[in-house]
Biopython code that builds the backbone (N, CA, C, O; Angstrom):
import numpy as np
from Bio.PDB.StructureBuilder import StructureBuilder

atoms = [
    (1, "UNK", "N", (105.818, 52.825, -62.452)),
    (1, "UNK", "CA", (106.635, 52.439, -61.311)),
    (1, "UNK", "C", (105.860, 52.687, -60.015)),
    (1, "UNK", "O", (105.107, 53.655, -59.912)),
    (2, "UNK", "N", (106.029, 51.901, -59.134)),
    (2, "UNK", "CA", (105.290, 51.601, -57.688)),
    (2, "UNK", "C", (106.179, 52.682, -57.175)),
    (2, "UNK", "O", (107.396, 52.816, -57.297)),
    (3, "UNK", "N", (105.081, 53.595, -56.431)),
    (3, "UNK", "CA", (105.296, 54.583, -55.440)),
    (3, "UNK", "C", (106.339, 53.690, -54.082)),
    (3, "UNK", "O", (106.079, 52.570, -53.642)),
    (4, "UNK", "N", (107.504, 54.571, -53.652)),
    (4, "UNK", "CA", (108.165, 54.120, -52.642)),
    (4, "UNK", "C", (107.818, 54.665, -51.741)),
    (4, "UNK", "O", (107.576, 55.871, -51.763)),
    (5, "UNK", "N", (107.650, 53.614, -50.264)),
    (5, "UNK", "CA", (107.280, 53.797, -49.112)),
    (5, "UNK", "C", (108.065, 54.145, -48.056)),
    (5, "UNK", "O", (108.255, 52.995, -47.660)),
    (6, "UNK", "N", (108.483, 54.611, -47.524)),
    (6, "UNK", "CA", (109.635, 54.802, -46.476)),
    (6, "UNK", "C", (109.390, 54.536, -45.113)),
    (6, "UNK", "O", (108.534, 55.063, -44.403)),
    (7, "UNK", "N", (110.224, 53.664, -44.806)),
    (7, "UNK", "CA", (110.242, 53.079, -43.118)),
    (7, "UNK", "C", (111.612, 53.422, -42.386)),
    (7, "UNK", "O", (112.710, 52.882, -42.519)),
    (8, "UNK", "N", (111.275, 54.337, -41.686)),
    (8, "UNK", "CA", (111.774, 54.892, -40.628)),
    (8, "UNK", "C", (111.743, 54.418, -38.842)),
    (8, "UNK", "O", (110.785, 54.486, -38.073)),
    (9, "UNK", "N", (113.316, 53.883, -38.536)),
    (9, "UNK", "CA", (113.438, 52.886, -37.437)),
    (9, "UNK", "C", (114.123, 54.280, -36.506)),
    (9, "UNK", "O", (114.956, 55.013, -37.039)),
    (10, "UNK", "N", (113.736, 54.465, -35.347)),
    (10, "UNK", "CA", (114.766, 55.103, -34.294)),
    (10, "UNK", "C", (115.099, 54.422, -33.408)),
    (10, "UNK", "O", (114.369, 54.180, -32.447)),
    (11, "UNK", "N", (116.408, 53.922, -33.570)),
    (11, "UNK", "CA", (116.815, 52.747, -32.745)),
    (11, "UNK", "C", (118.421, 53.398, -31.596)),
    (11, "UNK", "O", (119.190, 54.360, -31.572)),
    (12, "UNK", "N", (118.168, 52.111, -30.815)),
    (12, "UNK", "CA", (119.128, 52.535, -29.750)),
    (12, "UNK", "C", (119.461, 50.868, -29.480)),
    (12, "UNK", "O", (118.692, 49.925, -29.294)),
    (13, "UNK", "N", (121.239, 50.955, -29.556)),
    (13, "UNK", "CA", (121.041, 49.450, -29.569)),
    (13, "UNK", "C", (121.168, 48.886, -27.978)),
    (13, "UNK", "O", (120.833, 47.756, -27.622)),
    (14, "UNK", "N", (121.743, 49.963, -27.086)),
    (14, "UNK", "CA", (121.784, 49.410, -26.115)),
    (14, "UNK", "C", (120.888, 48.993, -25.063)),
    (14, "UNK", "O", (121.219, 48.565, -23.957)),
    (15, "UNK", "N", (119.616, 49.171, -25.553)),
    (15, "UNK", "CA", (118.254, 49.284, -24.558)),
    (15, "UNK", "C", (117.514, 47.918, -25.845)),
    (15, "UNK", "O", (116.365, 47.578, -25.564)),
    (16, "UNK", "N", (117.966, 47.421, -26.761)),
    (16, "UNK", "CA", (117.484, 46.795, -28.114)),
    (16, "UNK", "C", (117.478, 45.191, -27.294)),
    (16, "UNK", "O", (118.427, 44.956, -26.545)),
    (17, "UNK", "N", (116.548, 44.287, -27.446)),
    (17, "UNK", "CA", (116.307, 43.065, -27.050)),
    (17, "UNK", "C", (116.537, 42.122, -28.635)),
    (17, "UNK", "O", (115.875, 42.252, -29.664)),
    (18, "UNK", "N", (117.854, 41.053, -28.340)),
    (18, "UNK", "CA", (118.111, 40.466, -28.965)),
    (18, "UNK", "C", (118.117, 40.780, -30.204)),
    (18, "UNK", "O", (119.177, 41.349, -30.464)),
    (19, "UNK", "N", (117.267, 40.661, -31.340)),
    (19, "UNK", "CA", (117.449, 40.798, -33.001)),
    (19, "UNK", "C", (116.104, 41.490, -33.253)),
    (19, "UNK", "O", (115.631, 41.204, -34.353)),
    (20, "UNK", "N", (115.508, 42.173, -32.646)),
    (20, "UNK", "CA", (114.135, 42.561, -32.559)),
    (20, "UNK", "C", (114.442, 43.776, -34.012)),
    (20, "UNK", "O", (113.776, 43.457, -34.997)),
    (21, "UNK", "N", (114.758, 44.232, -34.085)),
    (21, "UNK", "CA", (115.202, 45.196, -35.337)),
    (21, "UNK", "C", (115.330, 44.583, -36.489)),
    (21, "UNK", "O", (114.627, 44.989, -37.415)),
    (22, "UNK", "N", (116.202, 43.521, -36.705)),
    (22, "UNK", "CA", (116.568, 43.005, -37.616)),
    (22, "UNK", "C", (115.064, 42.512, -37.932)),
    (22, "UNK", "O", (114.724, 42.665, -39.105)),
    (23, "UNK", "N", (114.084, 41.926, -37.031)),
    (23, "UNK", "CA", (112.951, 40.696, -37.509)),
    (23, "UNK", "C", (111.873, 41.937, -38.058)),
    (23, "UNK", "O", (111.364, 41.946, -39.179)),
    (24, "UNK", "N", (111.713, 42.707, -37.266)),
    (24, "UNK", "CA", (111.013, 44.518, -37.709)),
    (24, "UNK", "C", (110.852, 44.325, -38.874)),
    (24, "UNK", "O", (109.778, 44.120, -39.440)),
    (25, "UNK", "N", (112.601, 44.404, -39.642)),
    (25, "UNK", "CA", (112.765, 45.194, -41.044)),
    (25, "UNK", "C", (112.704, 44.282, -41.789)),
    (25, "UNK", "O", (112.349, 44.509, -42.946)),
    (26, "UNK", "N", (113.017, 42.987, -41.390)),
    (26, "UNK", "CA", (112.101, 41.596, -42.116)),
    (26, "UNK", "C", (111.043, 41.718, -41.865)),
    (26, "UNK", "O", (110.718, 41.364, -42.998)),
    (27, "UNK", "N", (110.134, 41.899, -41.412)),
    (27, "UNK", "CA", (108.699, 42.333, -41.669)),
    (27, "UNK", "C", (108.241, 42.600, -42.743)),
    (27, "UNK", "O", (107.707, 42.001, -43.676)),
    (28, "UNK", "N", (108.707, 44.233, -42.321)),
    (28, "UNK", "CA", (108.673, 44.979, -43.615)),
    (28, "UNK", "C", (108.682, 44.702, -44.789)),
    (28, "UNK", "O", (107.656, 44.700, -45.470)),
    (29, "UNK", "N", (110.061, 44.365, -45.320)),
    (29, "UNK", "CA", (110.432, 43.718, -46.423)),
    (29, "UNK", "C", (109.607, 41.928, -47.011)),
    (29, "UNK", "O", (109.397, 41.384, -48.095)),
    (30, "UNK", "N", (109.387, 41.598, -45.609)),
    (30, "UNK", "CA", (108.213, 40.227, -46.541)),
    (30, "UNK", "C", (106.843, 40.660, -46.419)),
    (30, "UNK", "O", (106.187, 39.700, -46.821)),
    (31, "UNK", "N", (105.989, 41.662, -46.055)),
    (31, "UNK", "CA", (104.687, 41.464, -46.145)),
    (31, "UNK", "C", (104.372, 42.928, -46.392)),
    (31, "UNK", "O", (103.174, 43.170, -46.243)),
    (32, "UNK", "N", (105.207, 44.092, -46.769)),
    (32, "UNK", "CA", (104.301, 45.047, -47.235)),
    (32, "UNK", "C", (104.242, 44.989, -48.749)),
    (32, "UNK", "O", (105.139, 44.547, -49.467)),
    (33, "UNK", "N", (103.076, 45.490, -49.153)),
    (33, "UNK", "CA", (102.565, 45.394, -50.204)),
    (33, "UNK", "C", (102.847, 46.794, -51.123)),
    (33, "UNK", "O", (102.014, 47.641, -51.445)),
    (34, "UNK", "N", (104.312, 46.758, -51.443)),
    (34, "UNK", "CA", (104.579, 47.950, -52.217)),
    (34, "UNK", "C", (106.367, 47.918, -52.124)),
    (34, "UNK", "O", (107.143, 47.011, -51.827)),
    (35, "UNK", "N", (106.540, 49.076, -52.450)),
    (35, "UNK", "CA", (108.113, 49.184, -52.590)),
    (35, "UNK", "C", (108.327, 50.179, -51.497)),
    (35, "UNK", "O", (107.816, 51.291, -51.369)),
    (36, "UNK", "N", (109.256, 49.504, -50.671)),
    (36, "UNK", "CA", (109.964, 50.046, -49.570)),
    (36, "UNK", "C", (111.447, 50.442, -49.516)),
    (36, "UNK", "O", (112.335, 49.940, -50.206)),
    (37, "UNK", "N", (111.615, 51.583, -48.438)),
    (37, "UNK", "CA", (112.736, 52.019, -48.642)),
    (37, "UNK", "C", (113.039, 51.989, -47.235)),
    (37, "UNK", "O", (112.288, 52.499, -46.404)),
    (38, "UNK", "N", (114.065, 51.434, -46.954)),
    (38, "UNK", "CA", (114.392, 51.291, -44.995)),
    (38, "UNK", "C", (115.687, 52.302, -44.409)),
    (38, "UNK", "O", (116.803, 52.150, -44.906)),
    (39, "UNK", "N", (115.469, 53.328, -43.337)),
    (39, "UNK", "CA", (116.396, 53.674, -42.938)),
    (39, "UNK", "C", (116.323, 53.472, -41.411)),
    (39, "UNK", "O", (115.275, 53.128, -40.866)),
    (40, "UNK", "N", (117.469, 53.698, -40.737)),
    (40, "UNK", "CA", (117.573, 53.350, -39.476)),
    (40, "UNK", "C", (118.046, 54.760, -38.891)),
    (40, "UNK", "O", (119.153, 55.192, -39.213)),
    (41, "UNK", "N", (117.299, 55.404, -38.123)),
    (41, "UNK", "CA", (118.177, 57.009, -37.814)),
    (41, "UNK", "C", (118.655, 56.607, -35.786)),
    (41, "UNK", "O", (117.792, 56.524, -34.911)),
    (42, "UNK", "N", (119.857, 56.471, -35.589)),
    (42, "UNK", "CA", (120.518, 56.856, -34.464)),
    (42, "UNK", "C", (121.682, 55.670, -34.488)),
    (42, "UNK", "O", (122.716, 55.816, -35.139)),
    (43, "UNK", "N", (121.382, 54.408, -33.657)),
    (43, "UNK", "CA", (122.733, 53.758, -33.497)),
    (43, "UNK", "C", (122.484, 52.759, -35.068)),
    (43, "UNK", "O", (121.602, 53.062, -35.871)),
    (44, "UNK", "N", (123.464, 51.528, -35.285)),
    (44, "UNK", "CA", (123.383, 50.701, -36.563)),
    (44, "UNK", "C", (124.088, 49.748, -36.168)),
    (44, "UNK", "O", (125.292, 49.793, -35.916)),
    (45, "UNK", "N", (123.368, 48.822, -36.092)),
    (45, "UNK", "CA", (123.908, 47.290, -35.654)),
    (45, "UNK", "C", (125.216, 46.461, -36.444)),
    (45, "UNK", "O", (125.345, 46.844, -37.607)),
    (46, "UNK", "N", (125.962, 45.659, -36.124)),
    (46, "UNK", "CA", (126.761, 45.758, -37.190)),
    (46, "UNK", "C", (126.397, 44.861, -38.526)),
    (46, "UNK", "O", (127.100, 44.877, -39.536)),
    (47, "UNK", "N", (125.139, 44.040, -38.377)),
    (47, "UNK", "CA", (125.041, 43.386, -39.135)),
    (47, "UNK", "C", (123.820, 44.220, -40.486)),
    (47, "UNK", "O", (123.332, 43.660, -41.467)),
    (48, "UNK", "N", (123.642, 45.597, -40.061)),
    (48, "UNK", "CA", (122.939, 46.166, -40.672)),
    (48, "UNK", "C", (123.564, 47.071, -42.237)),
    (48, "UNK", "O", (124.501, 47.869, -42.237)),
    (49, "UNK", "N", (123.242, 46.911, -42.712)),
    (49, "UNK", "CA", (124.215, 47.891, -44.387)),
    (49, "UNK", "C", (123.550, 48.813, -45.444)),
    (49, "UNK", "O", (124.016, 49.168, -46.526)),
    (50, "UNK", "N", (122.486, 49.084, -44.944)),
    (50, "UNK", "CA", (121.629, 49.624, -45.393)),
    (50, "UNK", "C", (121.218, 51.219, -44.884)),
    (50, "UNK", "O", (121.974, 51.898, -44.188)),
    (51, "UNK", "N", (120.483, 51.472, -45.149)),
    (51, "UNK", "CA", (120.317, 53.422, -45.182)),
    (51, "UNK", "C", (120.314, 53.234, -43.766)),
    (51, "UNK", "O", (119.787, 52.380, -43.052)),
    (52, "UNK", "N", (121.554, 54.971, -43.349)),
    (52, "UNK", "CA", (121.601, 54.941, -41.690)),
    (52, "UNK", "C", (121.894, 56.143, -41.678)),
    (52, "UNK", "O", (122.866, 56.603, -42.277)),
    (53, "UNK", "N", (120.823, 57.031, -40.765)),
    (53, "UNK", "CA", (121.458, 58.230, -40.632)),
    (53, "UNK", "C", (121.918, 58.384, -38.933)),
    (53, "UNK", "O", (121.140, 58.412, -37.979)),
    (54, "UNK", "N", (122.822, 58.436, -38.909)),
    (54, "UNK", "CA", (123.785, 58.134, -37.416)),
    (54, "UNK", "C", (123.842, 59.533, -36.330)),
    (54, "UNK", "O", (124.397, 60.623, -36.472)),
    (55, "UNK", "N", (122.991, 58.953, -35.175)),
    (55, "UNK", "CA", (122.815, 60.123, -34.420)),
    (55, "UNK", "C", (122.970, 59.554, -32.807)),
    (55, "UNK", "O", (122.173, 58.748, -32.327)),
    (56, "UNK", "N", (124.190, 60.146, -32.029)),
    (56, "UNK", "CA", (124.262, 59.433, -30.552)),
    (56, "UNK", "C", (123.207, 59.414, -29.543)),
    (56, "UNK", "O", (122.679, 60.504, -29.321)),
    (57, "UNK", "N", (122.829, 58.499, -28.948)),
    (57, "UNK", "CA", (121.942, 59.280, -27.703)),
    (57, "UNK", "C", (122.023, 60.082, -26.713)),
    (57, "UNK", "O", (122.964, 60.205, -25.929)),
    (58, "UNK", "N", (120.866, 60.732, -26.739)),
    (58, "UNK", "CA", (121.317, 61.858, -26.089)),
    (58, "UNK", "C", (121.371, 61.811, -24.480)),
    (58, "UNK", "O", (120.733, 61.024, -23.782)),
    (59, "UNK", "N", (122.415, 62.982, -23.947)),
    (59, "UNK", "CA", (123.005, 62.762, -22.746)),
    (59, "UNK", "C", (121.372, 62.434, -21.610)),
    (59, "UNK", "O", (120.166, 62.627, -21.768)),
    (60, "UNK", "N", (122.114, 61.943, -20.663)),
    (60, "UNK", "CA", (121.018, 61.712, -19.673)),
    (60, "UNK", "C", (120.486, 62.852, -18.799)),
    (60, "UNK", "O", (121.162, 63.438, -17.954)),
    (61, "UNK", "N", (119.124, 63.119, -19.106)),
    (61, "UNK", "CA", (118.680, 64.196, -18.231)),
    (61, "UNK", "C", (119.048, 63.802, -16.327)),
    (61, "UNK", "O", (119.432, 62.703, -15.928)),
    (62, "UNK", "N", (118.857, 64.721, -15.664)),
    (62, "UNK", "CA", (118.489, 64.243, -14.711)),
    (62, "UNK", "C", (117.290, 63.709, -13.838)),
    (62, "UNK", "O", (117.263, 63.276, -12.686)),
    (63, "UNK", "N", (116.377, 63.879, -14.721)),
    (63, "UNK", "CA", (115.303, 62.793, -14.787)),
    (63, "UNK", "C", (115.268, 61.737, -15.397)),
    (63, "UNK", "O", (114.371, 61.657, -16.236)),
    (64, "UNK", "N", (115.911, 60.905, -15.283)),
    (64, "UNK", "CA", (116.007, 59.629, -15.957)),
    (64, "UNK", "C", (115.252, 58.989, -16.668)),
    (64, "UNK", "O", (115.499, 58.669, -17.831)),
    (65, "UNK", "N", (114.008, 58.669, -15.906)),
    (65, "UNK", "CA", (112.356, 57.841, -16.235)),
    (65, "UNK", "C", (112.194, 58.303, -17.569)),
    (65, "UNK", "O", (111.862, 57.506, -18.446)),
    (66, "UNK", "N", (112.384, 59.454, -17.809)),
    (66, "UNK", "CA", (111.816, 59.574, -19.446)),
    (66, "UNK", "C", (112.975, 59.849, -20.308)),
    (66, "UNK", "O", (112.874, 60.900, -20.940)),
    (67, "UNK", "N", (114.132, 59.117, -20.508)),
    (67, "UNK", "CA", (115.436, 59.399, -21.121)),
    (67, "UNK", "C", (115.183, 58.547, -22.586)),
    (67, "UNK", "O", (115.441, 59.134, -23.636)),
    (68, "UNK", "N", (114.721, 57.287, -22.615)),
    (68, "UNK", "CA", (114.046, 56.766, -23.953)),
    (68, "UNK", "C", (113.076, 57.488, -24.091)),
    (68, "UNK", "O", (113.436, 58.155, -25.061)),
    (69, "UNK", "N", (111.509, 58.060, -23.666)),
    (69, "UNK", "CA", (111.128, 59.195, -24.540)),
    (69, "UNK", "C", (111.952, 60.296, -25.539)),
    (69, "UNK", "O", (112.008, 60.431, -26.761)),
    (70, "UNK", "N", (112.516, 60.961, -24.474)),
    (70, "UNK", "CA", (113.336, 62.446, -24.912)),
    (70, "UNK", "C", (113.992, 61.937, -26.061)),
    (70, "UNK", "O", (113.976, 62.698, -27.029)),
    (71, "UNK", "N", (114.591, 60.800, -26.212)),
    (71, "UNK", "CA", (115.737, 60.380, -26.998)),
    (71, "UNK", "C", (115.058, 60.094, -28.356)),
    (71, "UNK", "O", (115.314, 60.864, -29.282)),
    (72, "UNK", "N", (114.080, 58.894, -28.593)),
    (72, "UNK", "CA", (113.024, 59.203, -29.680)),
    (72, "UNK", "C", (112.483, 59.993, -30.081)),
    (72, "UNK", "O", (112.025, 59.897, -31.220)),
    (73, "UNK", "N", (112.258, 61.371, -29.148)),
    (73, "UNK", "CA", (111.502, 62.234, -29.374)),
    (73, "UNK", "C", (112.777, 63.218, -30.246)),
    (73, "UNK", "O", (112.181, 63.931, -31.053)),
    (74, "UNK", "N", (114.252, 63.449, -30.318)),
    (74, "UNK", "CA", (115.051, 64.008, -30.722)),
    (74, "UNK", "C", (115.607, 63.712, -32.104)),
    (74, "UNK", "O", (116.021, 64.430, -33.015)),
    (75, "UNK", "N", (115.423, 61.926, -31.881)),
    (75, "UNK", "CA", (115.747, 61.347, -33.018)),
    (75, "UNK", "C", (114.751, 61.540, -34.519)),
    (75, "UNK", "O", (115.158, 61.492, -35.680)),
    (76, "UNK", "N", (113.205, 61.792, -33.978)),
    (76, "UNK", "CA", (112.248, 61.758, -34.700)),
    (76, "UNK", "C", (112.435, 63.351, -34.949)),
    (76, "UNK", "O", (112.412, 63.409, -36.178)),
    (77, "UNK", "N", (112.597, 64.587, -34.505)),
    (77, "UNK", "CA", (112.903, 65.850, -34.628)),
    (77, "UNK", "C", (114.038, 65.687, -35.986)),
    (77, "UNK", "O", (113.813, 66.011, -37.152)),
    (78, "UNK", "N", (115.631, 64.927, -35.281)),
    (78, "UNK", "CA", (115.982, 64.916, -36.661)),
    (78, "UNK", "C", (115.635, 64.688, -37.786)),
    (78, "UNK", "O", (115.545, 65.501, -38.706)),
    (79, "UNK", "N", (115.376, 63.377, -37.805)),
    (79, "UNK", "CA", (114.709, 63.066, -39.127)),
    (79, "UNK", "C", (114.123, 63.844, -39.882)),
    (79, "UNK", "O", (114.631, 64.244, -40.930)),
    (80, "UNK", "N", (112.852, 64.214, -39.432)),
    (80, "UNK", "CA", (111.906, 65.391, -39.810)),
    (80, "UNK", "C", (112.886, 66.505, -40.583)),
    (80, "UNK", "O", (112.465, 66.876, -41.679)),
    (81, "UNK", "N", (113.528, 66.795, -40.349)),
    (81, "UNK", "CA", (114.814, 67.752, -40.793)),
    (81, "UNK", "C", (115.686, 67.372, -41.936)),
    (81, "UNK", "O", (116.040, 68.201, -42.775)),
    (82, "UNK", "N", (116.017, 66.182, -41.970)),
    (82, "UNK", "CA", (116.954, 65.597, -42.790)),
    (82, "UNK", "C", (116.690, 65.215, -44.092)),
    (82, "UNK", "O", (115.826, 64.385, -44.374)),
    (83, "UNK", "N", (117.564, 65.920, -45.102)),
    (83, "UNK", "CA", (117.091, 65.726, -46.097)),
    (83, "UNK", "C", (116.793, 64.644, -46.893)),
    (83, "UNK", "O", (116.215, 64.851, -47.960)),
    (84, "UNK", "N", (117.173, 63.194, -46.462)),
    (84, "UNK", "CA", (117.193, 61.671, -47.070)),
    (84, "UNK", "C", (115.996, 61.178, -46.532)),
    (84, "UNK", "O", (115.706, 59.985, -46.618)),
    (85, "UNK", "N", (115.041, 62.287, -45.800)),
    (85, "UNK", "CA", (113.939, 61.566, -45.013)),
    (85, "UNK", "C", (112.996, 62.296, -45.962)),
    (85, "UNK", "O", (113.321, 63.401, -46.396)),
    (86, "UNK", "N", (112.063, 61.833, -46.238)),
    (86, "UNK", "CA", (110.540, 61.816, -47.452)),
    (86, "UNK", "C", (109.641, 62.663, -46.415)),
    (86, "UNK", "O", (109.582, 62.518, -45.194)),
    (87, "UNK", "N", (108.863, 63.712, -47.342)),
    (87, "UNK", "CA", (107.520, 64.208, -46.671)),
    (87, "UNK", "C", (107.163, 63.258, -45.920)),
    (87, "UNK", "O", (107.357, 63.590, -44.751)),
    (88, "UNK", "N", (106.594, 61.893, -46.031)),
    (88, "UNK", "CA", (105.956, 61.257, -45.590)),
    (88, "UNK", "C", (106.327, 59.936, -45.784)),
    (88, "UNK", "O", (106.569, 59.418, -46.874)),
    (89, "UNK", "N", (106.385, 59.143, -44.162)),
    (89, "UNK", "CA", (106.957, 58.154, -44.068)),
    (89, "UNK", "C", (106.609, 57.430, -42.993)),
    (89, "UNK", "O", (106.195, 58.183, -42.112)),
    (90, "UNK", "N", (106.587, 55.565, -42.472)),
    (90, "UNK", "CA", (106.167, 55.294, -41.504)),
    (90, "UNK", "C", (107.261, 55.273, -40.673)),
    (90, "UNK", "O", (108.384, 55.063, -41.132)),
    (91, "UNK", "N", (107.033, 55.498, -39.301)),
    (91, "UNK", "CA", (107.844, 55.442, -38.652)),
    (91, "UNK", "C", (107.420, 54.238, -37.733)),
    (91, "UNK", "O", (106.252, 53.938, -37.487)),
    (92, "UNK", "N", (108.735, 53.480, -37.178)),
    (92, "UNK", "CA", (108.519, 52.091, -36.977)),
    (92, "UNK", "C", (109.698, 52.398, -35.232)),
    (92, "UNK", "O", (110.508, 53.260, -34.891)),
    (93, "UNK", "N", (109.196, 51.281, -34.674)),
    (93, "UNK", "CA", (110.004, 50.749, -33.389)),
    (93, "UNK", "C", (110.232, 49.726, -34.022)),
    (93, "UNK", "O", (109.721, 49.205, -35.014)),
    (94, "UNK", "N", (111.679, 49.290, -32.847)),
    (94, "UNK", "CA", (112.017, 47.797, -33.280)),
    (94, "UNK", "C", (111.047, 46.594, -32.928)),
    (94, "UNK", "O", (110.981, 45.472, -33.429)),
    (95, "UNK", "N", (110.347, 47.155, -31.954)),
    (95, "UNK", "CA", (109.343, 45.966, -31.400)),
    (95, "UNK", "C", (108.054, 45.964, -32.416)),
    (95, "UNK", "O", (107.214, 45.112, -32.127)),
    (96, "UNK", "N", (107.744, 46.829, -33.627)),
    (96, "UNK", "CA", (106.787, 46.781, -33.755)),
    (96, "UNK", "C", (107.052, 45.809, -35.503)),
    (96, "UNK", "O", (108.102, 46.174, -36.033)),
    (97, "UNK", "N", (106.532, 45.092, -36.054)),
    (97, "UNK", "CA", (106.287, 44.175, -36.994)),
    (97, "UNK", "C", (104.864, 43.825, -37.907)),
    (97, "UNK", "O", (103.770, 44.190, -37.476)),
    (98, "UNK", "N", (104.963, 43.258, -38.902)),
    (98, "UNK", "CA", (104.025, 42.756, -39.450)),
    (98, "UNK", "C", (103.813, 41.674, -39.666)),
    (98, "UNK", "O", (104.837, 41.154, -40.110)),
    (99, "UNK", "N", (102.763, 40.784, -39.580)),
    (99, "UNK", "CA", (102.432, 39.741, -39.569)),
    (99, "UNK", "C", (101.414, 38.877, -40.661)),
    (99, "UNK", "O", (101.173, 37.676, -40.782)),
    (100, "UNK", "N", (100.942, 40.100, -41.389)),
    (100, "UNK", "CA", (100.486, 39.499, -42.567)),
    (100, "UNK", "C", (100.549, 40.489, -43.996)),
    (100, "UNK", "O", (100.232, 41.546, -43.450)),
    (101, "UNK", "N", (100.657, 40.696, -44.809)),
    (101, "UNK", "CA", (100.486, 41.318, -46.054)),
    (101, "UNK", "C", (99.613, 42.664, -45.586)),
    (101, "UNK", "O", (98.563, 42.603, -44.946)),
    (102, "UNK", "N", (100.134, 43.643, -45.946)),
    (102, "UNK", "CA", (99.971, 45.179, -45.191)),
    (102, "UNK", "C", (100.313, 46.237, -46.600)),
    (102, "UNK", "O", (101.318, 46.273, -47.310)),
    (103, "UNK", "N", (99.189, 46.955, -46.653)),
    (103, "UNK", "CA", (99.352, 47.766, -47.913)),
    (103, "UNK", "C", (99.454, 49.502, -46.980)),
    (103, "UNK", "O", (99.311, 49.537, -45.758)),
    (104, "UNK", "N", (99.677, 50.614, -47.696)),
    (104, "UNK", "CA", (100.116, 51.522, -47.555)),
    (104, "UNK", "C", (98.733, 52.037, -46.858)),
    (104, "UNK", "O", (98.658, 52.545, -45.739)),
    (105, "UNK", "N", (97.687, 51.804, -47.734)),
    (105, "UNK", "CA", (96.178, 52.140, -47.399)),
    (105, "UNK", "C", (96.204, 51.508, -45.891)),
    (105, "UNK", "O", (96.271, 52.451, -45.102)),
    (106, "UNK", "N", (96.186, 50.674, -45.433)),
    (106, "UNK", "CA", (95.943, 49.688, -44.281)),
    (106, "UNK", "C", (96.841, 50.405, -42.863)),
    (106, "UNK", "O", (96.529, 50.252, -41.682)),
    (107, "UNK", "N", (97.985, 51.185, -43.383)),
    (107, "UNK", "CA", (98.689, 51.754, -42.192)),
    (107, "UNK", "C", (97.688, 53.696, -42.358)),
    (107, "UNK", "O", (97.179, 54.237, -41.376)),
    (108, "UNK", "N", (97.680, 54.114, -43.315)),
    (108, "UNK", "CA", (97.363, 55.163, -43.812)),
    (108, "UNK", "C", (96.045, 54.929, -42.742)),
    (108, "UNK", "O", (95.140, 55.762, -42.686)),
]
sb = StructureBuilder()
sb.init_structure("model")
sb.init_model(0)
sb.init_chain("A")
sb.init_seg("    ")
for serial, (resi, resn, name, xyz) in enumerate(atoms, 1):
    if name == "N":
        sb.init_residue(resn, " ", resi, " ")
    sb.init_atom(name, np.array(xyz, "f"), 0.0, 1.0, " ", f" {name:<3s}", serial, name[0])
structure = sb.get_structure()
């Protein structure tokens, strides 16, 4: 049996441009070269049904400018913690995608 890969999304839908998440995890799912496992850790779109570990964003500093840092940076803290999350796993933005056939070695 093919080793499972885990892709890890920290998403926020209200800062999220159009379907950019959804096309992400279609990525994923058409061009990596192995068996994947997808979770989404913070908000969950409604058209999404798949692994979600649900975490609010966090309140607004009063420094604003870096409020999407801090917030990824909390979300990725959870994870790390949580037990449905793997030693080792990629962690993905919604903006970020694949575009051609991508093996584990190739992100590694």
């Amino acid at each position: 049996m093919a080793e499972l890969t885990q892709f890890v999304w920290l998403y926020y839908h209200d800062e999220a441009r159009a379907d950019e998440l959804r096309y992400s995890i279609r990525s994923v799912e058409k061009y990596f070269a192995g068996q994947s496992q997808i979770v989404v850790v913070g908000d969950c779109p409604e058209w999404y049904c798949g692994r979600h570990i649900a975490l609010p964003r966090i309140p607004e500093p009063e420094n604003a400018r870096f409020h999407a840092v801090l917030d990824s940076s909390y979300k990725l803290q959870h994870a790390l913690r949580h037990p449905d999350i793997a030693d080792s796993f990629v962690i993905m933005m919604d903006d970020h995608y694949f575009l051609r056939r991508v093996s584990l070695a190739d992100i590694q």
